[in-house]
N, CA, C and O atoms as a DFTB+ gen file, in Angstrom:
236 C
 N C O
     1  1      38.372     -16.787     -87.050
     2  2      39.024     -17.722     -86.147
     3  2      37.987     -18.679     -85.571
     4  3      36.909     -18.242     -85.167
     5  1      38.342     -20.207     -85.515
     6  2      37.280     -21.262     -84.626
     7  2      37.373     -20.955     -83.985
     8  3      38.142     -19.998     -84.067
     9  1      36.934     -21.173     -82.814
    10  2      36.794     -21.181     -81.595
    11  2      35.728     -22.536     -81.024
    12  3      34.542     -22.717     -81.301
    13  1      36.710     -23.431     -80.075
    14  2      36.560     -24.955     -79.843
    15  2      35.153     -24.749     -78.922
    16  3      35.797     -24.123     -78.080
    17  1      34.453     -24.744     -78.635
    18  2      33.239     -24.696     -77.554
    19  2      32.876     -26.064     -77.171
    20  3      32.070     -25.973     -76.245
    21  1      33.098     -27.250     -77.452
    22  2      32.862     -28.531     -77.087
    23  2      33.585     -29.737     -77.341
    24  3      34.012     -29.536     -78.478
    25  1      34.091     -31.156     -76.896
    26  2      34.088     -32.513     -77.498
    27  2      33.017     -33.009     -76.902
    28  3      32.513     -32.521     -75.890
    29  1      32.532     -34.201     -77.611
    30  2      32.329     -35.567     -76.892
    31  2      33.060     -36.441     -77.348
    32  3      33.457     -36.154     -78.477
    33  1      33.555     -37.753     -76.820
    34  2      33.942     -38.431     -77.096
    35  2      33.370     -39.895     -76.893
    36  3      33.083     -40.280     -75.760
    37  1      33.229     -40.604     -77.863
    38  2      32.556     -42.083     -77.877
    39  2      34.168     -42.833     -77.428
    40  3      35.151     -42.095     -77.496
    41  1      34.302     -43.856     -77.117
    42  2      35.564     -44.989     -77.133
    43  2      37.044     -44.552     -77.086
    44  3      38.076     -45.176     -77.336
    45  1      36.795     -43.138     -76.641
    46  2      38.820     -42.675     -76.477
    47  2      39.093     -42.353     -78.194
    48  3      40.273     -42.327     -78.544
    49  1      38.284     -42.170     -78.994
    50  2      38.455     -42.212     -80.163
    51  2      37.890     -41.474     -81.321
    52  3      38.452     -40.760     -82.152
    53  1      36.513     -41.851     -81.164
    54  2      35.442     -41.516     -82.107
    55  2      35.072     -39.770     -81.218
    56  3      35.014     -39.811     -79.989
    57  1      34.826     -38.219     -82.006
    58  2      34.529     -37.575     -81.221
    59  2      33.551     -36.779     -82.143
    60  3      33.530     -36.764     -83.374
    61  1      32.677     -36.062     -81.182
    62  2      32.143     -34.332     -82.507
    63  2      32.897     -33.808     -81.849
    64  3      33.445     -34.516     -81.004
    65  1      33.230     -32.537     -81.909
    66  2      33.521     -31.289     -81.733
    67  2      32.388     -30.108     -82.427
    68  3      31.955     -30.104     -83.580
    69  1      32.136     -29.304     -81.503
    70  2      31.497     -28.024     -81.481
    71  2      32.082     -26.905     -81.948
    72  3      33.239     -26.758     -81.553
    73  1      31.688     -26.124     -82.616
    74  2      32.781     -25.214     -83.066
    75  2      32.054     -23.918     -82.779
    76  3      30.852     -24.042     -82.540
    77  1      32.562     -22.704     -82.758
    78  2      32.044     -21.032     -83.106
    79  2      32.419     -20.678     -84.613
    80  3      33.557     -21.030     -84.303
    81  1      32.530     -20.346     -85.839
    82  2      33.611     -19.790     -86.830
    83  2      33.324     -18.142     -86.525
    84  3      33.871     -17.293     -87.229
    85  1      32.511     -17.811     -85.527
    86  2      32.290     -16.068     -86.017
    87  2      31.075     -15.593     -86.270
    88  3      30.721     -14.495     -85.841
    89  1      30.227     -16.443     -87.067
    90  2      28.755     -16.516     -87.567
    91  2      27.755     -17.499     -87.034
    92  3      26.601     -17.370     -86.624
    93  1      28.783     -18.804     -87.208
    94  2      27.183     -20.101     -86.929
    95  2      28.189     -20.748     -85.732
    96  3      29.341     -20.506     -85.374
    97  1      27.253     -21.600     -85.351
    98  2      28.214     -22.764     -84.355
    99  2      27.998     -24.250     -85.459
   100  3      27.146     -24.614     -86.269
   101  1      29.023     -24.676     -85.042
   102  2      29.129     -25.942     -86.144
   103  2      29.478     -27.096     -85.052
   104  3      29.572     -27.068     -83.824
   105  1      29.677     -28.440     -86.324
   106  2      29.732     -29.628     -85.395
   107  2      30.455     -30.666     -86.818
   108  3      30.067     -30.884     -87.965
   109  1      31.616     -31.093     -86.044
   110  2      32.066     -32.230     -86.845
   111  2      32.506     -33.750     -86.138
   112  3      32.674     -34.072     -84.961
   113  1      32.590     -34.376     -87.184
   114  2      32.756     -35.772     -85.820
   115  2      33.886     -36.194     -86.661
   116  3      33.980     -35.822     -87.831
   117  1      34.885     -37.086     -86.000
   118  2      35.917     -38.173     -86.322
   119  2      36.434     -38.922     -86.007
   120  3      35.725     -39.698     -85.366
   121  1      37.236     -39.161     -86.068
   122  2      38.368     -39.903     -85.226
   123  2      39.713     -39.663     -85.024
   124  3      40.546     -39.412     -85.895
   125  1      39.890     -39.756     -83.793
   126  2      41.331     -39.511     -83.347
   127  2      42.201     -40.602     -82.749
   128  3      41.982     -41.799     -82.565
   129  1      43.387     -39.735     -82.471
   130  2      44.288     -41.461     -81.918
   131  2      44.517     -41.782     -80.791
   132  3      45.325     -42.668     -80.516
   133  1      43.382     -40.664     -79.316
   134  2      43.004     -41.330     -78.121
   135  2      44.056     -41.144     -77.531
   136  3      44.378     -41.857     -76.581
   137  1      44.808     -40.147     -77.973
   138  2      46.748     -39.833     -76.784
   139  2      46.353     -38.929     -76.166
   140  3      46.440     -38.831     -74.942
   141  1      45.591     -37.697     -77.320
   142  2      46.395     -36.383     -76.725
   143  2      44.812     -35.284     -77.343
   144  3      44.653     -35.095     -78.548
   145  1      44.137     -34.883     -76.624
   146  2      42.512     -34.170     -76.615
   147  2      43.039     -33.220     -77.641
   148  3      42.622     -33.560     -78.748
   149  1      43.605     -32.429     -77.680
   150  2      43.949     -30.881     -78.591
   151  2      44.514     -31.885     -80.173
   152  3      44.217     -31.461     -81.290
   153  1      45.205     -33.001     -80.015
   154  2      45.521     -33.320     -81.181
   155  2      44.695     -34.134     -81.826
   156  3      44.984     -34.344     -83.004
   157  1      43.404     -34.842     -81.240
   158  2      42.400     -34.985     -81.912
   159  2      41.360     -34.035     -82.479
   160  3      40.823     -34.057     -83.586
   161  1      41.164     -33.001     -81.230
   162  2      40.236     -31.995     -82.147
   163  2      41.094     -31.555     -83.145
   164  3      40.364     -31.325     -84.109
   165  1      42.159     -31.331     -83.420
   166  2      42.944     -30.581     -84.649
   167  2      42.219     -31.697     -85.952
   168  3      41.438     -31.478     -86.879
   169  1      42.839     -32.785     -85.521
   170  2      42.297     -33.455     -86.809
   171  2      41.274     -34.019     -86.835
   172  3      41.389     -35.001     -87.567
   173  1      40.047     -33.914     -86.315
   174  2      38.846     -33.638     -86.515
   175  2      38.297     -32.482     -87.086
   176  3      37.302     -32.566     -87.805
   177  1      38.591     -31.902     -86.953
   178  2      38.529     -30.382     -87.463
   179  2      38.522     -30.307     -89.140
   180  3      37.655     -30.044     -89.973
   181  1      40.151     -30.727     -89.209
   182  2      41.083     -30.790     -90.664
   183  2      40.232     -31.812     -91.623
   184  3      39.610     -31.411     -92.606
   185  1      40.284     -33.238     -91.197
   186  2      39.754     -34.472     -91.564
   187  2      38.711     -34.576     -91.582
   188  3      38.167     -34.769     -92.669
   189  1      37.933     -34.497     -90.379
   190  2      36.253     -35.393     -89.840
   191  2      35.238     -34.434     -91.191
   192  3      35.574     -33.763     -92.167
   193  1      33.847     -34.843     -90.561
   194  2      32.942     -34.741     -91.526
   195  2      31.942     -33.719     -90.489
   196  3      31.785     -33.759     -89.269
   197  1      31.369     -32.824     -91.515
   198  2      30.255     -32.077     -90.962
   199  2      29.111     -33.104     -90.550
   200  3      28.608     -34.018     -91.203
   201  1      28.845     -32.630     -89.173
   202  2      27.722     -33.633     -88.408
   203  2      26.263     -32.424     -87.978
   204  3      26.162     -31.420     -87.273
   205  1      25.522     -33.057     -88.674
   206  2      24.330     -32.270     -88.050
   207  2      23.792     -32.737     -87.110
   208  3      23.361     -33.881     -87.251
   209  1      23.634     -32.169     -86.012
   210  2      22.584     -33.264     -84.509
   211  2      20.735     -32.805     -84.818
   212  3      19.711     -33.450     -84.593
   213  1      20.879     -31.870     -85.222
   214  2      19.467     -31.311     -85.588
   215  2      18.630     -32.671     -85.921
   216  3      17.601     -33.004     -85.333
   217  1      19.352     -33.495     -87.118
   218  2      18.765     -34.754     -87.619
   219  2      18.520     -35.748     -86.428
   220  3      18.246     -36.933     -86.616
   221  1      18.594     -35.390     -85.658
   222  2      17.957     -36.093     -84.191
   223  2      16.931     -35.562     -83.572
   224  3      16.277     -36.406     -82.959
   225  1      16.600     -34.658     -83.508
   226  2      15.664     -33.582     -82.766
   227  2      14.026     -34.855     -83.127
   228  3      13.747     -35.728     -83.948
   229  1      13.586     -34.416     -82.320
   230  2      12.056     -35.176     -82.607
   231  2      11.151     -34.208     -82.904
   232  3      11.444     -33.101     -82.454
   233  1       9.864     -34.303     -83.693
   234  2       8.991     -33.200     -83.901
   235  2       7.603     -33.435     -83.362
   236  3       6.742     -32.562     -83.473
């Protein structure tokens, strides 16, 4: 089972979401249609794209 642990949201629209699956914590980003928070993470989830933030980290 996911389990939701985060959004952000850019513009009412654009979001990641944080995830648990059980094992790792994950992160996907997308877009939603800015009505309704639970019905964007759904299809962010379904739709969006695996987002790594790691690729930000500085060394």
């Amino acid at each position: 089972m996911i389990k939701v642990l985060n959004a952000w949201w850019y513009n009412g629209t654009i979001g990641i979401v944080k995830v648990f699956n059980g094992f790792e914590v994950k992160y996907y980003i997308g877009i939603g249609y800015g009505q309704d928070e639970k019905e964007d993470i759904d299809k962010i989830l379904k739709y969006g794209s695996r987002f790594y933030p790691e690729v930000f980290e500085v060394e």
